[in-house]
N, C-alpha and C positions, 0 to 999 in steps of 0.2 A: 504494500500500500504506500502511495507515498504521501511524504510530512505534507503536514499541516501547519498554519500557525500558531504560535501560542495562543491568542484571541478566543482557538475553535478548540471546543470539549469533543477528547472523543472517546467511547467508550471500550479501546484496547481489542480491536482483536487483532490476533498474529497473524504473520503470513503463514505462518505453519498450520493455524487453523483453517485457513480458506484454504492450503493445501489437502486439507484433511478431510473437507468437504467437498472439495470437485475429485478429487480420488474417489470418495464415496459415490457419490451422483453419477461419477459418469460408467464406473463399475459396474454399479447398479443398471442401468441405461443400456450398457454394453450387453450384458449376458440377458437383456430381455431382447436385444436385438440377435443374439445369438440364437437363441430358442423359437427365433419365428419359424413355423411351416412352410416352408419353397414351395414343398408341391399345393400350395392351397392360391399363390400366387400364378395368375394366368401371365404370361412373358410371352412378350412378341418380338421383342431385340434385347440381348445380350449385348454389353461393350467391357470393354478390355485396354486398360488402360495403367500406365504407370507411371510414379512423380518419384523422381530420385532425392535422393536424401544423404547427403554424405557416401559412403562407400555401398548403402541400401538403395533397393528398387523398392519400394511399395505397391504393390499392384493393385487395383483396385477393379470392382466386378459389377458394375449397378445392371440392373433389370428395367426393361419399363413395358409396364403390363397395358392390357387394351385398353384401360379409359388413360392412357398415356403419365399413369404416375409412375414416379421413379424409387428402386428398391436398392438400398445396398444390401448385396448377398454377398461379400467376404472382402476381404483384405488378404495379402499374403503377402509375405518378406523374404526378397530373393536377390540377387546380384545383379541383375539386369531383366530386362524383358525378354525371354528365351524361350523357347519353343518348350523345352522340357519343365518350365514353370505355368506356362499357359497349360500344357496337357493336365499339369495336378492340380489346376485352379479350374478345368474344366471337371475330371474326375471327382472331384470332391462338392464340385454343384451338383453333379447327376447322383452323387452318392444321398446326398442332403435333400433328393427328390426334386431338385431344380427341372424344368422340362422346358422347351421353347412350345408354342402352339404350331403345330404343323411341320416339326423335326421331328425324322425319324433316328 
């Protein structure tokens, strides 16, 4: 947080507590985004994509189903965008019951 001036009262919280709360929340947040049903999700385009990060790829998986909202269905952390990282990002959607409409 940053200073204040003397003038303004404040009531002390740390950064370590607002640390302690968005670890919490987003935690939270995360593993009910993990637990969603794919296959309940109707998807008409998969995209595949990835944001470098230091010496990490991020890869990222969103879904956008027929009334055209958009899903994120996974992240994964690899060295670059490569063929054998897309196979397991795709493997692991179809595993998780991910489907496209109209892919066999």
């Amino acid at each position: 947080m940053e200073p204040v001036g003397a003038d303004v009262r404040v009531r002390g919280t740390s950064k370590s507590a607002v640390s302690r709360r968005f670890v919490a929340k987003t935690t939270a947040q995360l593993a009910a985004w993990r637990s969603t049903a794919l296959e309940a999700i109707n998807l008409v385009a998969l995209l595949i994509d990835g944001l470098h990060i230091g010496e990490h790829c991020i890869v990222v998986a969103p879904g956008i189903d027929t009334t055209g909202a958009k899903h994120a269905l996974g992240l994964w952390d690899g060295s670059t965008e490569n063929v054998a990282l897309c196979q397991s990002l795709l493997a692991d959607l179809r595993a998780e019951g991910c489907a496209l409409i109209g892919a066999s």
